[in-house]
C-alpha positions as CSV (number, residue, x, y, z in Angstrom):
1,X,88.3,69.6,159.9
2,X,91.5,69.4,162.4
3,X,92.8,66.9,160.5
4,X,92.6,69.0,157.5
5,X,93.9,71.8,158.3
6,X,96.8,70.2,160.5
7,X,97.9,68.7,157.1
8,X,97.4,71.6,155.2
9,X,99.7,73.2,157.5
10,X,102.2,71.2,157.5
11,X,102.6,70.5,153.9
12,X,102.8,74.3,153.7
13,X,105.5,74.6,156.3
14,X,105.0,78.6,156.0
15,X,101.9,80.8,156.9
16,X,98.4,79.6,155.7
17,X,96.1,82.4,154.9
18,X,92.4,82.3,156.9
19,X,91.1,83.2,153.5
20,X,93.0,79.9,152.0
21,X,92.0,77.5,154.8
22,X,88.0,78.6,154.2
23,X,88.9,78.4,150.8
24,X,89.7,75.2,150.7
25,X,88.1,73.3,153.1
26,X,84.9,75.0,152.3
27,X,84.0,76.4,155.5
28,X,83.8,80.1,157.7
29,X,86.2,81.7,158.8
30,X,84.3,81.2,162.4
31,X,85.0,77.6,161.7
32,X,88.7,78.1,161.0
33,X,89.3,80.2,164.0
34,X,87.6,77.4,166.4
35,X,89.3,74.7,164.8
36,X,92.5,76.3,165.7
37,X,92.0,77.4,169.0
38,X,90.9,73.7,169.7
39,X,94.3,72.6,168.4
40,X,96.2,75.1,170.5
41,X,93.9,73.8,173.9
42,X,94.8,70.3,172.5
43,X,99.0,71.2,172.5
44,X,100.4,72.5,169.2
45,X,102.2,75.9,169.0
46,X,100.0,77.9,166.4
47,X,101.1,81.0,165.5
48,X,98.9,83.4,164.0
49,X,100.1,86.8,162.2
50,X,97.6,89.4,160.8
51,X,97.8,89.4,156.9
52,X,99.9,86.3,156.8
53,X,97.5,83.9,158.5
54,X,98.8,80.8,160.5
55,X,101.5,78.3,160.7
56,X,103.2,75.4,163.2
57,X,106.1,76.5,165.5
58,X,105.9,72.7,167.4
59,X,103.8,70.1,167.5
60,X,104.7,68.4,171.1
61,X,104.0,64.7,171.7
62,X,100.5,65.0,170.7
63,X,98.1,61.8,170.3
64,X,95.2,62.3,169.0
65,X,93.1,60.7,166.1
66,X,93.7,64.3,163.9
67,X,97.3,64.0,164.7
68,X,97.8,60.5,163.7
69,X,95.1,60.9,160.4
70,X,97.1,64.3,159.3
71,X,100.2,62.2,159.4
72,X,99.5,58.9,157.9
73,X,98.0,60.8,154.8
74,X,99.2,59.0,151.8
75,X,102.4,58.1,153.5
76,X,100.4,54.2,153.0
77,X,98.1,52.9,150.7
78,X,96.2,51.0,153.3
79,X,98.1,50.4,156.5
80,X,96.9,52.7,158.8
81,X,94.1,54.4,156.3
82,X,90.9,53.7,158.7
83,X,92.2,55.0,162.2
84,X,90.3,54.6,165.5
85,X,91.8,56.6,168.6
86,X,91.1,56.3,172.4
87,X,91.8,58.1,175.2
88,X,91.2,55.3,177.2
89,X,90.0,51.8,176.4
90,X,90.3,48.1,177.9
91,X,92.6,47.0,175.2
92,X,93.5,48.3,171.8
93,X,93.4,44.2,170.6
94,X,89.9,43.9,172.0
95,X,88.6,46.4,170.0
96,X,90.6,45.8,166.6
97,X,89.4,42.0,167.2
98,X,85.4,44.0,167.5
99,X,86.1,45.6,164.7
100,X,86.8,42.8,162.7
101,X,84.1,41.1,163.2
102,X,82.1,43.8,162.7
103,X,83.7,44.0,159.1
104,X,86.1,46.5,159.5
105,X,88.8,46.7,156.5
106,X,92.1,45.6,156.7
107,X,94.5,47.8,158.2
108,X,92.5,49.5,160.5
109,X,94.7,51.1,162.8
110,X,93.2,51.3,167.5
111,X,95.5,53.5,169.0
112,X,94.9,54.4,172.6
113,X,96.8,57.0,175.3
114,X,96.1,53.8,177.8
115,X,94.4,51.2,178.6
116,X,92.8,49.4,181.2
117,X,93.4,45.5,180.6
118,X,96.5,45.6,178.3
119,X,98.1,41.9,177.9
120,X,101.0,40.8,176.8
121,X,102.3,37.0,175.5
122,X,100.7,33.8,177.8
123,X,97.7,36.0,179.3
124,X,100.5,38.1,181.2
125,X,99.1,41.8,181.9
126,X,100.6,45.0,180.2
127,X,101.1,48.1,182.2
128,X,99.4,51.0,180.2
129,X,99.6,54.2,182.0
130,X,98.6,56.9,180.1
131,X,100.3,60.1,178.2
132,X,103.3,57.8,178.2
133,X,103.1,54.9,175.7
134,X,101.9,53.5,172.4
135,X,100.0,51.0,172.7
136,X,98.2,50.1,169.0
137,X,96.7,47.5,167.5
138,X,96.1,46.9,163.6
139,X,93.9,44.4,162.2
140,X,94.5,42.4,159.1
141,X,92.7,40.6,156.5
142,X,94.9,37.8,154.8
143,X,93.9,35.2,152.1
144,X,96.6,32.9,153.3
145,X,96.2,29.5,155.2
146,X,95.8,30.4,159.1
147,X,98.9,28.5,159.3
148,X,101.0,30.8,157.2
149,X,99.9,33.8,160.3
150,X,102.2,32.9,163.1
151,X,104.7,34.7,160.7
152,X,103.5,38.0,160.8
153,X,104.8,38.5,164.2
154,X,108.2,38.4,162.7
155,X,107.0,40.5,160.4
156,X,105.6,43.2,162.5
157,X,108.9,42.7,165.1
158,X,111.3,43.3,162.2
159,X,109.1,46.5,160.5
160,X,109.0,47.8,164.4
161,X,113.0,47.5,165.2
162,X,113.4,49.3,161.5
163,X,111.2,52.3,162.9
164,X,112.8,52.7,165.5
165,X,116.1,53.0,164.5
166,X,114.7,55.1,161.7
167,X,113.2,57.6,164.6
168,X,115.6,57.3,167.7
169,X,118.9,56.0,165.6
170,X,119.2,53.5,168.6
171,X,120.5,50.3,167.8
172,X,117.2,48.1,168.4
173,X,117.8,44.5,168.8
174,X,115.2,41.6,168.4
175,X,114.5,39.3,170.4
176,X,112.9,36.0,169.0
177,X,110.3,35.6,168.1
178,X,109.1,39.5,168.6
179,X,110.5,41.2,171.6
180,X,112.3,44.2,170.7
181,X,115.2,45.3,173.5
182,X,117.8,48.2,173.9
183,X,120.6,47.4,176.0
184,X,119.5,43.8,177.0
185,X,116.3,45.5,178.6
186,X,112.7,45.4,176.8
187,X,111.5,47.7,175.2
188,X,108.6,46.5,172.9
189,X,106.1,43.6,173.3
190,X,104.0,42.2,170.3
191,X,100.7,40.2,170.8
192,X,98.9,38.0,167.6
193,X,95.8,37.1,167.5
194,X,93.5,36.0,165.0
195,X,90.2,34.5,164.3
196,X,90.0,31.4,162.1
197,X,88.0,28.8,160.3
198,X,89.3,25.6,159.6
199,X,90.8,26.4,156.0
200,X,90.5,30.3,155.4
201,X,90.9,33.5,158.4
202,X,88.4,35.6,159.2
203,X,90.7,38.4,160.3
204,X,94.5,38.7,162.6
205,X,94.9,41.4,164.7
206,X,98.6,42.4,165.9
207,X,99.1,44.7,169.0
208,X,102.3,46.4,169.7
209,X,103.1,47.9,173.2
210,X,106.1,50.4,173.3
211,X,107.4,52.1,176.4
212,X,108.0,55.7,174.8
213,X,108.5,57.9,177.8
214,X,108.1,56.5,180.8
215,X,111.1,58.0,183.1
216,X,111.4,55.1,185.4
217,X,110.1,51.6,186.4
218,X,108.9,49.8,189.3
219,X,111.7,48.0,191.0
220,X,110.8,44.6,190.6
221,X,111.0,45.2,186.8
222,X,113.6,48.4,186.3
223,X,116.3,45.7,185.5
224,X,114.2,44.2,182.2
225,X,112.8,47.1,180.8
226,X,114.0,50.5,179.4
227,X,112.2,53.3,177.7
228,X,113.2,55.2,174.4
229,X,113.4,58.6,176.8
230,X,115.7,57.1,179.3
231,X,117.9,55.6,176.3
232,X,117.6,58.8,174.5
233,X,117.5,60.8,177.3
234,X,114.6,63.0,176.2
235,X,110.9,62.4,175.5
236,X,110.4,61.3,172.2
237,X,107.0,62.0,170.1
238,X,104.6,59.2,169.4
239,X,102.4,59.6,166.4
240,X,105.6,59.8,164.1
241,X,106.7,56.5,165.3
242,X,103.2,55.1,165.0
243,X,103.2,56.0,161.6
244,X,106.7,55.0,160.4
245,X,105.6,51.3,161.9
246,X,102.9,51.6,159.5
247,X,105.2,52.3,156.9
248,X,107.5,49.7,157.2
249,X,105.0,47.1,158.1
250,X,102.9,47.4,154.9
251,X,106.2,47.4,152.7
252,X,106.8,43.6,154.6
253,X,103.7,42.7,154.4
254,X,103.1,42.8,151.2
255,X,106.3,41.2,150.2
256,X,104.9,38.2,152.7
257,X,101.6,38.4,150.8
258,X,103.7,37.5,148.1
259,X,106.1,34.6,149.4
260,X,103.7,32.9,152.3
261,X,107.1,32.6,154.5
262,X,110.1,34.4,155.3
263,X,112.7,33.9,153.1
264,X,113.1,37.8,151.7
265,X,113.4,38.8,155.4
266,X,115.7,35.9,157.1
267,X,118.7,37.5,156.8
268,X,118.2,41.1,157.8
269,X,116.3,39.9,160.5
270,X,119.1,37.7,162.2
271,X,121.4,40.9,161.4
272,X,118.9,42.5,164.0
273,X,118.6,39.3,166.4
274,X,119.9,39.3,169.8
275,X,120.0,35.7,170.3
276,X,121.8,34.9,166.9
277,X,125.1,33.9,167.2
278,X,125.1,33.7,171.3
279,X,124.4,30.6,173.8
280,X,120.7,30.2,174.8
281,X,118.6,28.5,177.3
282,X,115.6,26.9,176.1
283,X,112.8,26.5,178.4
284,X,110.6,23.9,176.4
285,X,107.6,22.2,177.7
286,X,109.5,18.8,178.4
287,X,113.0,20.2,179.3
288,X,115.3,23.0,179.7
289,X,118.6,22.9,177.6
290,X,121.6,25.3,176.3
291,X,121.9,25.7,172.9
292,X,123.9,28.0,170.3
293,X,121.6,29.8,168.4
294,X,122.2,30.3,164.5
295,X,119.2,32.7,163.4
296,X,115.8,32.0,161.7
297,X,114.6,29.6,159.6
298,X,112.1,30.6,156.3
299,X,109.1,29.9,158.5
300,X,110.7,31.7,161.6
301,X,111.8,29.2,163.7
302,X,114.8,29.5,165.9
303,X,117.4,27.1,164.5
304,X,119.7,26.2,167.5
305,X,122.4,24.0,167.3
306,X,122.6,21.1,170.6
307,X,125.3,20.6,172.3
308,X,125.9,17.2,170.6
309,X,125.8,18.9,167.2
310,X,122.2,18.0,165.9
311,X,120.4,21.6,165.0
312,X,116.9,21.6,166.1
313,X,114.0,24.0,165.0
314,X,112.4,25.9,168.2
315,X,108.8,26.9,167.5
316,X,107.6,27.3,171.1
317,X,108.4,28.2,174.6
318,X,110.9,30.6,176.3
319,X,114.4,31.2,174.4
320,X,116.7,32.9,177.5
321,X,119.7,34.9,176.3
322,X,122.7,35.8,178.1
323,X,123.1,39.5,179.1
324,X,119.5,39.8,178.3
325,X,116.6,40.8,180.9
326,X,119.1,40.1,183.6
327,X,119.7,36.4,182.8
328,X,123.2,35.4,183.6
């Protein structure tokens, strides 16, 4: 019922009678008065005048399952629809991957306040302190070959750089394959994982991790990593950007469902790429060379062109950029 009225209210944007909340949801005005007494314990500014009934002033940086449900609405037709919200929880990918297999649908959205055992690319750990972070998760359902998949990072990297710059107005950069950074610092890290047959996939499951407002970092990292409060320079709300991701990642996806590569996205993704247009080091399994890197190809590879003019596809490894994470 929070949910519900939290929407209600904010479509209104004025003062919601008692009478019409009961009205409407079908419920007592006992049941009303709880609800949003639980939502004023919970954070949000309710005001409530006699014989005008109640309305918003603020909603702070609230996350909560009723927060994120009341603002996804029909702002998607399926992205985000089916929402699952923890306070705490292992990892966000765990349980979208549990969920899948327990035949959730696709776009089912985990969102936690933290985590316990968050993990980033190559089994590297995630910090995932809580009230301070999104961390989220989303689980898809694709009737593509598992080989078209790896592309959906790219997908989700681009649709996450748009909402950001939708919501902060920062000029996000990407770093390929799916880093997001601000200022040659990281901001955002983006995890795929999926669950296959040989010819056919049971379901992919994409987690995003975005440092929101944490106020400073540990030392041995401070010089790679930024936040959107320090860049703003004031603590920005979560659920809002949860939700415009979803936005802007259903709008690619589809277009992806249509294409099975990346052809509709190369080019405003390059505009967006840090590494595009700059020297590179490539740390590949059998050597290490410098490179000049010229953008994506249709199935997201890193075009780079060697130093004795050959251009080479780069579909694994580390990609080092200049100015970026502290590399010199």
């Amino acid at each position: 019922m929070k949910t519900e009225i939290l929407k209600l209210l904010r479509e209104s944007g004025d003062y919601v009678s008692g009478q019409q909340l009961c009205e409407t949801l079908g419920v007592s005005r006992t049941a009303v008065w709880k609800a949003i007494n639980q939502l004023k314990e919970a954070g949000y500014q309710v005001e409530a005048v006699r014989n005008r009934g109640y309305r918003i002033i603020d909603s702070p940086d609230v996350m909560t399952e009723e927060e994120l449900k009341s603002l996804i609405g029909d702002e998607t037709k399926w992205a985000g629809q089916n929402v699952c919200y923890y306070g705490e929880v292992d990892s966000t990918n765990l349980r979208a991957k549990q969920f899948g297999d327990e035949g959730a649908p696709g776009g089912t959205l985990v969102v936690a306040d933290m985590q316990t055992a968050g993990r980033g690319r190559r089994g590297r750990g995630w910090d995932s302190p809580a009230g301070s972070s999104i961390y989220m998760s989303v689980l898809l359902r694709p009737k593509f070959r598992p080989d078209k998949a790896p592309m959906l990072t790219i997908v989700m990297a681009y649709s996450v750089a748009r909402a950001l710059r939708k919501c902060t107005g920062l000029d996000v950069l990407i770093k390929w394959p799916n880093d997001i950074v601000l200022n040659g610092k990281k901001i955002v890290g983006i995890l795929t994982e999926m669950s296959t047959e040989i010819d056919y996939i049971n379901h992919v499951v994409i987690g995003v991790g975005i440092n929101v407002n944490l106020a400073s970092f540990p030392e041995e990292i401070a010089e790679k990593a930024t936040s959107l409060r320090i860049e703003c320079g004031e603590v920005q709300k979560r659920a809002p950007i949860i939700v415009e991701i979803m936005k802007e990642f259903e709008q690619y996806y589809e277009r992806f469902e249509q294409t099975e590569d990346l052809s509709f996205l190369q080019q405003p993704y390059n505009e967006m790429l840090v590494n595009c247009g700059r020297e590179v080091s490539i740390l590949g399994g059998k050597e290490t060379y410098q490179a000049y890197a010229l953008g994506i190809n249709e199935t997201g590879e890193l075009l780079v062109r060697r130093e004795d003019g050959s251009i080479e596809a780069v579909y694994a490894g580390e990609v080092s950029v200049r100015g970026v994470y502290g590399y010199v």
